[in-house]
C-alpha positions as MATLAB code, in Angstrom:
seq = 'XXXXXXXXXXXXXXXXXXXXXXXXXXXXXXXXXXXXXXXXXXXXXXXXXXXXXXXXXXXXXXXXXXXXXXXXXXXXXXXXXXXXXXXXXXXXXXXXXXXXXXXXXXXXXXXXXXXXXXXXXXXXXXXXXXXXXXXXXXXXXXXXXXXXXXXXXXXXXXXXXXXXXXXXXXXXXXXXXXXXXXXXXXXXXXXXXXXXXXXXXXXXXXXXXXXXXXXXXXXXXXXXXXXXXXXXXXXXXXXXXXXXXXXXXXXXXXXXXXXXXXXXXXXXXXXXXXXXXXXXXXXXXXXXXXXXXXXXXXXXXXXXXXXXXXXXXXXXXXXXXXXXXXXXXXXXXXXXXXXXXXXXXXXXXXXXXXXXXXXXXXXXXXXXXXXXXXXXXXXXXXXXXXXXXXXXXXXXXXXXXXXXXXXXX';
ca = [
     136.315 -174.355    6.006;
     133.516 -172.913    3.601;
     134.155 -169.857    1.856;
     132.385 -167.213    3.053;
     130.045 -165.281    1.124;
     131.367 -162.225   -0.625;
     130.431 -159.241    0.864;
     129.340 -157.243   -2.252;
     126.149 -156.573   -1.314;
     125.289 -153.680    0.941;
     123.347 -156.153    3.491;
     126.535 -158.122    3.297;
     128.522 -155.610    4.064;
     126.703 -154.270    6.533;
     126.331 -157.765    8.525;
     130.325 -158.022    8.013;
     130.960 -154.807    9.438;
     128.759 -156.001   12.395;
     130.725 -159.249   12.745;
     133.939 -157.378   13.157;
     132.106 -154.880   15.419;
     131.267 -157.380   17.899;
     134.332 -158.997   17.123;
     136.185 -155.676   19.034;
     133.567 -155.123   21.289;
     134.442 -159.121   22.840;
     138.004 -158.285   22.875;
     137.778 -155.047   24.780;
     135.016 -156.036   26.617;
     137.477 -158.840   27.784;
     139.499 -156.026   29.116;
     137.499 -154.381   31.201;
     134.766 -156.418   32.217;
     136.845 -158.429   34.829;
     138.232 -155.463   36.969;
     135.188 -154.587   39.213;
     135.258 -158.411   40.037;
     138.414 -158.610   41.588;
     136.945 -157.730   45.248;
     134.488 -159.894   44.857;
     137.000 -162.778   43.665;
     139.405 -162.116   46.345;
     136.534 -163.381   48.389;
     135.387 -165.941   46.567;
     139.070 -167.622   46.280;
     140.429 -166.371   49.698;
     143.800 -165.005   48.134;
     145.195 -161.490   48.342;
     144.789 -158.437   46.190;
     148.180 -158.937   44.644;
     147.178 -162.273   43.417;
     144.010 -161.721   42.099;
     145.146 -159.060   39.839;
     146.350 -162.289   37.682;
     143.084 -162.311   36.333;
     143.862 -158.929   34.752;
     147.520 -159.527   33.958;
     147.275 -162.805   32.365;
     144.557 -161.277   29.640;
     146.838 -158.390   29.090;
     149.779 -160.250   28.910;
     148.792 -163.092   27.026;
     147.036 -160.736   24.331;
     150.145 -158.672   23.699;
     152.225 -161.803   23.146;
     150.366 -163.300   20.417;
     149.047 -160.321   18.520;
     151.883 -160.169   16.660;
     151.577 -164.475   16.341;
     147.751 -163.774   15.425;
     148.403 -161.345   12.382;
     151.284 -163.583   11.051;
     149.169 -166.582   11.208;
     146.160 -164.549    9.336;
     148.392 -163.770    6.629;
     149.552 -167.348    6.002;
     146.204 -169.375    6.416;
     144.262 -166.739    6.029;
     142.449 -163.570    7.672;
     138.829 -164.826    7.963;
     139.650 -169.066    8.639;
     141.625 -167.092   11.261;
     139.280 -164.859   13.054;
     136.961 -167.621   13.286;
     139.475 -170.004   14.766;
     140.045 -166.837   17.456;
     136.859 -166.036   17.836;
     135.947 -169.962   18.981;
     139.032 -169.653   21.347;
     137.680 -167.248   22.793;
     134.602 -168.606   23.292;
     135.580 -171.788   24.947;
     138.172 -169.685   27.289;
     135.373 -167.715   28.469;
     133.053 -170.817   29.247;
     136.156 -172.399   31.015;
     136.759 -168.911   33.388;
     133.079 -169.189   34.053;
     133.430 -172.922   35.282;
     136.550 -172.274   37.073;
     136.349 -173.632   40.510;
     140.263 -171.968   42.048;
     142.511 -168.858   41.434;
     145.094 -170.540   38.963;
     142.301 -172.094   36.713;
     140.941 -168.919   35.974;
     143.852 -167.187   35.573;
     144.840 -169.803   33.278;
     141.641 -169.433   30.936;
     141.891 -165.915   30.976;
     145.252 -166.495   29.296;
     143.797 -168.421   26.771;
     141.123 -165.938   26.462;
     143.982 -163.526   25.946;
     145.008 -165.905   22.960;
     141.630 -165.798   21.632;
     141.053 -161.705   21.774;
     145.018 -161.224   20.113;
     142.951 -162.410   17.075;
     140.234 -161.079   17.059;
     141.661 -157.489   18.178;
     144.424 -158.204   15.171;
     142.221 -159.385   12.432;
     139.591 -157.097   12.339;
     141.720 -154.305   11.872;
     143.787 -156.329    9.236;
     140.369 -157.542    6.860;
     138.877 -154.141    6.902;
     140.123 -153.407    3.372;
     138.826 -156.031    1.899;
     135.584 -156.180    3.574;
     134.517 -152.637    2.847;
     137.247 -151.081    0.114;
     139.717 -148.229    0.332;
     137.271 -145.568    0.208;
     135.573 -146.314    3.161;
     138.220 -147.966    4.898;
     138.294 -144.639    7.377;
     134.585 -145.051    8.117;
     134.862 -148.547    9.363;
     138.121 -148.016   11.480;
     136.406 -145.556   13.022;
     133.815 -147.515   13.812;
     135.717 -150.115   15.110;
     137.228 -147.782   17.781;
     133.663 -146.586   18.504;
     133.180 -150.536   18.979;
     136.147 -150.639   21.300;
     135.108 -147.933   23.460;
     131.345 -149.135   23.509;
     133.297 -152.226   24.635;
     135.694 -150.612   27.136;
     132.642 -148.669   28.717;
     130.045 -151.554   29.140;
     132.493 -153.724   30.873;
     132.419 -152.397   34.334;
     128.911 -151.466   34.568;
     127.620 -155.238   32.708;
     129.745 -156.869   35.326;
     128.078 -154.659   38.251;
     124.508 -155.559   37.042;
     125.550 -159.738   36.012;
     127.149 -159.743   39.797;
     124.861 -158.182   41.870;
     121.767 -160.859   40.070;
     123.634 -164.100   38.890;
     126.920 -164.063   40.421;
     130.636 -163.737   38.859;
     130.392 -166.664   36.863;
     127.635 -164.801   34.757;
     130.646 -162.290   33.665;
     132.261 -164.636   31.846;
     129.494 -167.067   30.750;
     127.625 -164.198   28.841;
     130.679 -163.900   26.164;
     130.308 -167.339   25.039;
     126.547 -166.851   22.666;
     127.974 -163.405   21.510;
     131.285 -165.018   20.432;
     129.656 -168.285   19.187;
     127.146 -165.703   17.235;
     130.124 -163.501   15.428;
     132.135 -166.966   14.663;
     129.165 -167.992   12.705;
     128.541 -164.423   10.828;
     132.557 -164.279    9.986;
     132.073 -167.693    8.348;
     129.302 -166.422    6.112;
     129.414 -162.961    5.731;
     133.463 -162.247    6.008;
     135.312 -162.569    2.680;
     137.457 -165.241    2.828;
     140.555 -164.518    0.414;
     142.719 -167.126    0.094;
     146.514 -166.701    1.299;
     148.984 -166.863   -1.342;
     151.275 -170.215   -1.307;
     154.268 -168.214   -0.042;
     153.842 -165.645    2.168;
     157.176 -163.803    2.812;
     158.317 -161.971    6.659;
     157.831 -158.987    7.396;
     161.562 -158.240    8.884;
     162.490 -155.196   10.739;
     164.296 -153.866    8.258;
     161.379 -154.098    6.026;
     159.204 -152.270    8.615;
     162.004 -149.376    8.472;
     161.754 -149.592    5.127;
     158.065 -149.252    4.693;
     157.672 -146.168    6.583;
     155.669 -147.835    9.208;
     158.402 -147.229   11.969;
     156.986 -143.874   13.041;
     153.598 -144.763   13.464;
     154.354 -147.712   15.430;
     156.170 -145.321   17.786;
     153.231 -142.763   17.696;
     150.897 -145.628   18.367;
     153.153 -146.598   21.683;
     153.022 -142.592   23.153;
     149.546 -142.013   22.773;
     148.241 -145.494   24.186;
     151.125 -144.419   27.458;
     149.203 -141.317   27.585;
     145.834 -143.100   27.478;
     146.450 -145.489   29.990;
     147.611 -142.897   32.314;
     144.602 -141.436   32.288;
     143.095 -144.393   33.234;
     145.503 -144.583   36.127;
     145.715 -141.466   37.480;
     142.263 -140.387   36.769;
     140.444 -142.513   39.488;
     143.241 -141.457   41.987;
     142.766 -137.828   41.551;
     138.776 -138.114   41.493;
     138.847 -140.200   44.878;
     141.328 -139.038   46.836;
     141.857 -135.064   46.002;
     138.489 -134.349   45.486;
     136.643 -136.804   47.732;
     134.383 -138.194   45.070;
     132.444 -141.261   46.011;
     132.885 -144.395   44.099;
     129.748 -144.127   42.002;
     130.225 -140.216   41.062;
     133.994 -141.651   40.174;
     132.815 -144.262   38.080;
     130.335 -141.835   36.356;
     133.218 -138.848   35.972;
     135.587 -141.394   34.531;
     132.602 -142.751   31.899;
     132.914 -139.575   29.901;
     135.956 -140.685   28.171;
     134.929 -143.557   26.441;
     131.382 -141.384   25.959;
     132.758 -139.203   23.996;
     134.499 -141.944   22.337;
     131.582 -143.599   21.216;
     130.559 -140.068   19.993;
     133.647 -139.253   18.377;
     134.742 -142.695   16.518;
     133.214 -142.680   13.365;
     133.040 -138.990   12.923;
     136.624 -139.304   13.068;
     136.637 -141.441   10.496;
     134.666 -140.174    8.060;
     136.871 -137.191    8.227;
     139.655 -139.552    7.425;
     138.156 -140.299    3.924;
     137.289 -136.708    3.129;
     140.638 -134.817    4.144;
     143.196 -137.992    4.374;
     144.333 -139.714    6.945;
     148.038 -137.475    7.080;
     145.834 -134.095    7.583;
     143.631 -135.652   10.258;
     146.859 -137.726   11.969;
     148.343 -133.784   12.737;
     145.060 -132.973   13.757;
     144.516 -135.736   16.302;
     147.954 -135.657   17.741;
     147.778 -131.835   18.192;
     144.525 -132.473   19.899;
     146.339 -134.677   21.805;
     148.240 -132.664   22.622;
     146.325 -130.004   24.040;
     144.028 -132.194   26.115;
     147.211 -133.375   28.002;
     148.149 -129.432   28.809;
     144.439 -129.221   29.670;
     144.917 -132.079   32.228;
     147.546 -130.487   33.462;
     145.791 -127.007   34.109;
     142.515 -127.341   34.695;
     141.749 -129.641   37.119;
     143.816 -127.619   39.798;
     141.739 -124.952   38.978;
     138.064 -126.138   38.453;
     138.112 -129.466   39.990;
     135.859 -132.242   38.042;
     134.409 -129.318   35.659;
     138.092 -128.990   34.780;
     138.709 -132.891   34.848;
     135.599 -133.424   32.572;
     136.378 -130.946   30.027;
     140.073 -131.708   29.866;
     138.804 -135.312   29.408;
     136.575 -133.596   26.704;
     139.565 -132.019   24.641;
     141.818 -135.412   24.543;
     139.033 -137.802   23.763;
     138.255 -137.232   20.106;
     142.154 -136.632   19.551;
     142.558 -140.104   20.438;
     139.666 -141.505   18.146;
     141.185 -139.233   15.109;
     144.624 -140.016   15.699;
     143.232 -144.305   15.770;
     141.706 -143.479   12.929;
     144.091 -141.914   10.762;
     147.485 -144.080   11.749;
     145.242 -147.490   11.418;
     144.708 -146.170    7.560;
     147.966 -144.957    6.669;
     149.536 -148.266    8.166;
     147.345 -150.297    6.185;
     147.396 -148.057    3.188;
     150.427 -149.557    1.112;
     150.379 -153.377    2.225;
     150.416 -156.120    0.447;
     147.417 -158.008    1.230;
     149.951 -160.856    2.023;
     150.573 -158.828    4.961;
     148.079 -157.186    5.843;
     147.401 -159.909    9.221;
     151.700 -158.858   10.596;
     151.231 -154.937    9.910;
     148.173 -155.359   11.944;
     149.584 -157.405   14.674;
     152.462 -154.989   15.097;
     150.012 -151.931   15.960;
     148.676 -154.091   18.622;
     151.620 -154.924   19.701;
     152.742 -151.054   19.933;
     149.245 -150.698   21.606;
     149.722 -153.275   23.947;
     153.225 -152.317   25.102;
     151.959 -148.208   25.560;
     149.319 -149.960   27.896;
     151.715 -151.769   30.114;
     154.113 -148.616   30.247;
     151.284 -146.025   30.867;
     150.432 -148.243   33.681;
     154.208 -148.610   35.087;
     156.189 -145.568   33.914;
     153.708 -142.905   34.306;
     152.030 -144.708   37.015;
     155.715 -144.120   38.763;
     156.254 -140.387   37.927;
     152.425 -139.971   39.312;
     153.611 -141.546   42.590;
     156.871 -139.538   42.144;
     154.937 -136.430   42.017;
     152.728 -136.872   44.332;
     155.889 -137.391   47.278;
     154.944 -140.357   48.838;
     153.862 -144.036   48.653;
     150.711 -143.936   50.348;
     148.595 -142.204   48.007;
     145.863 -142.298   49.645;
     146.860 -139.964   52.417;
     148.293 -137.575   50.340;
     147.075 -134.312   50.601;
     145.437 -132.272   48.085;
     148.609 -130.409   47.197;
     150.274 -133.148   46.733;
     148.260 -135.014   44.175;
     147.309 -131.898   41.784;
     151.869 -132.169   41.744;
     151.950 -135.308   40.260;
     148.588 -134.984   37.991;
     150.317 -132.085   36.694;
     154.072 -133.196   35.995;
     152.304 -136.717   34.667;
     150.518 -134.622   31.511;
     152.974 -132.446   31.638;
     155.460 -135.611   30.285;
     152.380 -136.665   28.539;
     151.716 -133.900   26.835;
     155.419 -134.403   25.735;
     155.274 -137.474   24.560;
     152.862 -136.277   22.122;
     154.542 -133.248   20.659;
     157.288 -136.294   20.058;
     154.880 -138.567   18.329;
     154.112 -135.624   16.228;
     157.575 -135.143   15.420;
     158.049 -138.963   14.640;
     155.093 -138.096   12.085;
     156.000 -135.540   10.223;
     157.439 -137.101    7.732;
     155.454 -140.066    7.408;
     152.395 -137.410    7.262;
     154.092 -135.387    4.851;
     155.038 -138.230    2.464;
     151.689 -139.257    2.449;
     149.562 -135.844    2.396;
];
C-alpha cells in the first residue's frame, strides 16, 4: 500500500481528522440507522419481530467480537493499512445488505458490516496520537465522540427520509460513496507508521499491570448506564406519559444534541485541566444525572425527563473524553491498535448489559411483563429503581478511578 502523506501540515491534519470523523460517524451510523427499518423489513421479508431484530444483533454482535481482533491486527500490520482495509469492508458489506434479496442474507452482511465498523470504531481512536500529537489529543477525542453522536442521531431520522422516497435499500446503499470517500482520504492523508517487526501481546496481566484495569471497568458502567437510557427512555415517554411517536423521537433527540454540543468542549477541557481532573468531573456528573432521572421525571414529566437528560449528557462526553486519553496516554505505539480494541470491547459489552440487565430490573420494577399496560405508577417504580442502580454503578466507577485518577493527576 502507498504511504500516506504525513500529516504535518495543518490542511493535512485537518483532512485527517475529517477522515477519522467520518470514519466514526459510518460506524455509529451503522448502529442506528437500521432500527426504524425493522417494521418495514418485517414486511418486506414476511418474518416475525423476533427475527428481524437479527439485523440489529448481528451488527452489534459481530462488532464487539472483532474489536478487540481489529486493534491487534492494527498494531501488527499497521494502524492506517488497517483502517483502510476496514473501511473497504465496510463498504462492500453495506452494498451487499442493500442488494440483499431474503432475511439471512442481510443479516449475514450486516455481520460483515459489523467486521468492517470493529475497525474503523477501533482504529480511529488508536491513530489519534499520531495524527494530531499529545497536546491535542483531548481535542480530537472529543471530537470523535461529537462524530459518534452526530452519527448516532442522524441514523433514525436519514433512514425515515431514504425510506419514505427510495425505499430500504437506499439505507444501506448510501454508506458505500461515504466509506469509499474516507478509504481514499486515510490512504493519503492518514500517517502511515510502520509496525515494528515484533509486536509483543498485550496479556492480562499486563493490562493489570498498566493501570488500564479500572478504566476498562469504568468504561463498562457508564456505557450500562447509557444504554439504559436508551431503553427505558422510549418506554417511559410512550407509555407513562402518552407521548406520540414523533414527540418521542424528538424528546429522546436531546441526548445525542447535547452531545454534539458537548463533545469537543469536553475535550478541550481535557488538554487544559488533564484528563484525571475532568474523568472525576464527568463521572460525578454522571452521577448526578442518574439521581436526576430518578427524581425528576416523577415530578415534572418530560420537562423533568429533558433536563435530567440535560445533566447526564455532557458527563458522558467528559468522562469519553478523559478515560480515551489516559488509556492511551502511556502506550507503546506498538500497542496502541489492542489498548484501543479493549475499550471497545468494554463499550460493547456495557451496551449488551444495559440492554439485558437493566432492561430486566426496569421490567422488574415496573411489576409486570406487559409493559405496555402498566400503569403510570408502575413505570415511574422501575424508571426510578433503574437510575437508582445506575446512579450506583457510577459512584463505583468512580471508586474504580480513584486511583488511576490520582496516579495520573
Amino acid at each position: 500500500m502507498k504511504a500516506a502523506q504525513s500529516p504535518e501540515t495543518k490542511t493535512g491534519r485537518r483532512v485527517a481528522l475529517l477522515c477519522l470523523s467520518m470514519s466514526m460517524i459510518l460506524a455509529s451510523l451503522g448502529t442506528s440507522i437500521a432500527n426504524i427499518a425493522l417494521p418495514t423489513l418485517a414486511l418486506v421479508f414476511d418474518v416475525p419481530f423476533h427475527q428481524v431484530q437479527w439485523i440489529v444483533i448481528a451488527y452489534l454482535a459481530s462488532m464487539t467480537l472483532f474489536v478487540v481482533i481489529a486493534g491487534r491486527l492494527g498494531d501488527v500490520f499497521g494502524r492506517q493499512r488497517m483502517l483502510v482495509i476496514g473501511l473497504a469492508v465496510f463498504s462492500l458489506a453495506s452494498l451487499f445488505c442493500g442488494l440483499a434479496s431474503g432475511l439471512w442474507m442481510l443479516v449475514s452482511a450486516r455481520a460483515l458490516q459489523g467486521v468492517g465498523a470493529a475497525f474503523l470504531m477501533t482504529l480511529t481512536i488508536a491513530i489519534v496520537r499520531e495524527t494530531v500529537g499529545t497536546d491535542r489529543a483531548g481535542q480530537a477525542m472529543g471530537l470523535l465522540g461529537t462524530m459518534s453522536a452526530v452519527g448516532t442521531a442522524l441514523g433514525p431520522s436519514l433512514a425515515g427520509v431514504l425510506i419514505g422516497w427510495v425505499g430500504w435499500p437506499a439505507i444501506f446503499l448510501v454508506l458505500v460513496p461515504v466509506g469509499l470517500l474516507a478509504a481514499g482520504l486515510a490512504v493519503q492523508f492518514l500517517p502511515a507508521v510502520e509496525p515494528v517487526e515484533k509486536t509483543p501481546r498485550l496479556s492480562l496481566s499486563a493490562v493489570g499491570k498498566s493501570g488500564l484495569l479500572p478504566g476498562l471497568a469504568a468504561n463498562l458502567l457508564v456505557a450500562n448506564l447509557m444504554m439504559a437510557t436508551l431503553l427505558v427512555g422510549p418506554f417511559y415517554l410512550a407509555v407513562a406519559l402518552g407521548l406520540q411517536e414523533a414527540v418521542v423521537g424528538l424528546v429522546m433527540s436531546v441526548g445525542p444534541v447535547v452531545s454534539i454540543c458537548t463533545g469537543v468542549p469536553s475535550g478541550r477541557l481535557v488538554d487544559s485541566w488533564g484528563a484525571p481532573r475532568v474523568l472525576r468531573l464527568g463521572l460525578g456528573t454522571l452521577a448526578a444525572g442518574a439521581l436526576a432521572l430518578s427524581v425528576l421525571p416523577a415530578t415534572f414529566g418530560v420537562v423533568g425527563y429533558i433536563a435530567a437528560i440535560a445533566i447526564l449528557t455532557p458527563g458522558y462526553q467528559m468522562f469519553q473524553s478523559a478515560n480515551n486519553v489516559m488509556a492511551m496516554a502511556d502506550v507503546s505505539a506498538d500497542q496502541r491498535g489492542a489498548v484501543s480494541g479493549l475499550l471497545g470491547l468494554s463499550r460493547n459489552i456495557g451496551l449488551i448489559s444495559g440492554g439485558s440487565v437493566m432492561g430486566a430490573v426496569f421490567s422488574a420494577g415496573v411489576g409486570s411483563t406487559t409493559i405496555e399496560d402498566a400503569t403510570y405508577g408502575a413505570m415511574v417504580d422501575g424508571l426510578q429503581i433503574t437510575f437508582l442502580l445506575g446512579g450506583l454503578l457510577i459512584l463505583i466507577a468512580l471508586w474504580f478511578t480513584r486511583r488511576l485518577a490520582s496516579d495520573k493527576g
